[in-house]
MIKOLBA-677911 format. One line per 4 residues: number of its first residue (from 1); for each residue x, y, z of N, C-alpha, C, CB. Coordinates in steps of 0.2 Angstrom, whole numbers, plus 5000, padded with zeros to 4 digits. Last residue first. Glycine has a CB too. Example, Ala and Ser with C-alpha at 12.3 -4.5 7.8 and 13.67 -1.06 7.14 Angstrom:
2
2> 5064/4989/5035/5068/4995/5036/5064/5000/5039/5070/4997/5029; 5066/4972/5039/5062/4978/5039/5066/4984/5039/5057/4978/5045
This chain:
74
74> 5460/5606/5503/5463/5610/5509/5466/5615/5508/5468/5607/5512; 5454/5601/5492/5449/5607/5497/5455/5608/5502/5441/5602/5503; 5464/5599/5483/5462/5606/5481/5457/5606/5486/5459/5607/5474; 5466/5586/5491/5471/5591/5490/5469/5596/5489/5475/5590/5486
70> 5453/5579/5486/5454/5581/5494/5460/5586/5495/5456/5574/5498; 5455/5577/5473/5450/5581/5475/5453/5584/5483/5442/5576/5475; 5466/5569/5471/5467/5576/5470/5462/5580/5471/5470/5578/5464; 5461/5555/5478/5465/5562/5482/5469/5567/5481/5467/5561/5485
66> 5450/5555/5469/5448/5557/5474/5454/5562/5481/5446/5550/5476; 5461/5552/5459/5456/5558/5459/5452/5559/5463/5452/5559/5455; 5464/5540/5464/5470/5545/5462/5465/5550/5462/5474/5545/5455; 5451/5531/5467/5456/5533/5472/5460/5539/5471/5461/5528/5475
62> 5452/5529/5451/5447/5532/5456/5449/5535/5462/5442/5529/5457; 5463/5522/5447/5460/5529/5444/5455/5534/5448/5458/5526/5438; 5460/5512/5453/5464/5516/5456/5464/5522/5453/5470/5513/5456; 5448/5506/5450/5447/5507/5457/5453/5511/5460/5445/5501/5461
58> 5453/5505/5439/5449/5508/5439/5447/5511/5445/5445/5506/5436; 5462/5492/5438/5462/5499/5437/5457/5505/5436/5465/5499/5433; 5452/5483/5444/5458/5485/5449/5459/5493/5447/5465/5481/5448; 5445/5482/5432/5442/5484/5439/5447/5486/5444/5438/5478/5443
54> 5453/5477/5424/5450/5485/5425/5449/5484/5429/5445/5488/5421; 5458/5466/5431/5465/5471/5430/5459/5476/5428/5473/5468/5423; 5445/5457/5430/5448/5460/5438/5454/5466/5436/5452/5452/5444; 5444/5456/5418/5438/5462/5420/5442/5462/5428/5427/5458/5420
50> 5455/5448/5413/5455/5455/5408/5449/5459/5413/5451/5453/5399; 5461/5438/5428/5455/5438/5420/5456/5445/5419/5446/5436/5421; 5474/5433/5432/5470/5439/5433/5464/5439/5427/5474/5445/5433; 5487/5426/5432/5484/5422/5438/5476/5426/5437/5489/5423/5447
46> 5494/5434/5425/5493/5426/5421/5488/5424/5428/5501/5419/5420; 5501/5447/5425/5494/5447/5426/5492/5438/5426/5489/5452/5420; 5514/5444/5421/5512/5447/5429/5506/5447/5429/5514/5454/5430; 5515/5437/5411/5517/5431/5415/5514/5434/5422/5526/5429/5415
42> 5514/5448/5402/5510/5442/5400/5509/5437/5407/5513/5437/5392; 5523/5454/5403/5517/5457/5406/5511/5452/5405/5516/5465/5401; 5534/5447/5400/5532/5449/5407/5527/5450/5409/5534/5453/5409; 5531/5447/5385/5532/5442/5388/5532/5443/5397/5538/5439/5384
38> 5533/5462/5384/5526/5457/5381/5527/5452/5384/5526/5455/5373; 5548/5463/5386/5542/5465/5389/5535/5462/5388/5542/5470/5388; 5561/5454/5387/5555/5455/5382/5548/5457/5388/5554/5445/5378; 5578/5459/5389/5570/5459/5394/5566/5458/5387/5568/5468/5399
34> 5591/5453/5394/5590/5453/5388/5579/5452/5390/5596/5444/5384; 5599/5464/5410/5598/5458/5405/5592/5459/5399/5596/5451/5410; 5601/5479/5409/5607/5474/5412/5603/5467/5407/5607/5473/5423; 5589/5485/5413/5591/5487/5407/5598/5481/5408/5593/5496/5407
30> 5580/5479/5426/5580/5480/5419/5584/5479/5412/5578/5483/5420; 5593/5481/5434/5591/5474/5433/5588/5474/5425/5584/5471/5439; 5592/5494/5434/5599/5494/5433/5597/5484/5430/5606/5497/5442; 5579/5495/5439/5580/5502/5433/5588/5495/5430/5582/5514/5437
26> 5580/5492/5452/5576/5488/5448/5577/5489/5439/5567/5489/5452; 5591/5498/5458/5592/5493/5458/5587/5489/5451/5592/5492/5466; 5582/5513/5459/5590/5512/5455/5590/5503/5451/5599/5512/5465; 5573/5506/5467/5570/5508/5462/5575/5506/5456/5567/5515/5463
22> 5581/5504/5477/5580/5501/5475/5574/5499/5469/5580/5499/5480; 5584/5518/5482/5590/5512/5482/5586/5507/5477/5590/5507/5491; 5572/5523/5485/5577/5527/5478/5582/5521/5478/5582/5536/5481; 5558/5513/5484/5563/5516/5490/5568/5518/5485/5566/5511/5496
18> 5546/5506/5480/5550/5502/5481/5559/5507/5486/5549/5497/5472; 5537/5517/5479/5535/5511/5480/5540/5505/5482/5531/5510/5475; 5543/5528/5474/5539/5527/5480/5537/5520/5482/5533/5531/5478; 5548/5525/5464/5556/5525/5468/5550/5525/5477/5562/5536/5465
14> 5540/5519/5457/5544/5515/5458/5548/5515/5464/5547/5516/5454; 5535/5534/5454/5533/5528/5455/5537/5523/5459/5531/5525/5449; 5546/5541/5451/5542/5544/5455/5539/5536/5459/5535/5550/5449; 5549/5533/5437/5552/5535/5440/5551/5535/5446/5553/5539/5439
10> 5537/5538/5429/5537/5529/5430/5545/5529/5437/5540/5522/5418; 5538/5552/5431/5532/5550/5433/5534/5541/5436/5527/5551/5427; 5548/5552/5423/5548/5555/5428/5545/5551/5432/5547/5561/5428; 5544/5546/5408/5550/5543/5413/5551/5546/5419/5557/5543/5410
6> 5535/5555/5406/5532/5548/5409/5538/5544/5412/5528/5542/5403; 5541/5565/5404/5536/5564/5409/5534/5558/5411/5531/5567/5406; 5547/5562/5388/5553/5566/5398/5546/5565/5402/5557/5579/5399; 5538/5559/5384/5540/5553/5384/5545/5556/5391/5545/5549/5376
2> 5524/5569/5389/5527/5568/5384/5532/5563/5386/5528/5573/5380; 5506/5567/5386/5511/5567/5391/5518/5566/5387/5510/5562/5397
């Protein structure tokens, strides 16, 4: 995937999940103050052992292809 894709895609996301207003809003917070990413990603999972965040991700990886299975039967 190439780096224009994944900013579409992390885009897409965001804007689904949190609304085009406020996707804007989260993109504009980001870039606006002094971010250490490592250090966030460290503080968002802190409550999650290493086998619940796969399991999560996995149980979403699995849901996503289930419903690009169910798209190609209709």
């Amino acid at each position: 995937m190439t780096d224009t894709e994944i900013k579409i895609k992390g885009f897409e996301a965001l804007a689904e999940s949190l609304g085009l207003v406020d996707a804007e809003r989260f993109i504009s917070l980001m870039m606006r103050e002094s971010f250490d990413y490592t250090k966030w990603q460290r503080s968002l999972w802190s409550d999650k052992t290493v086998s619940e965040i796969s399991s999560a991700a996995m149980n979403l990886r699995h849901n996503e292809e289930l419903d690009k299975w169910r798209l190609r039967q209709e």
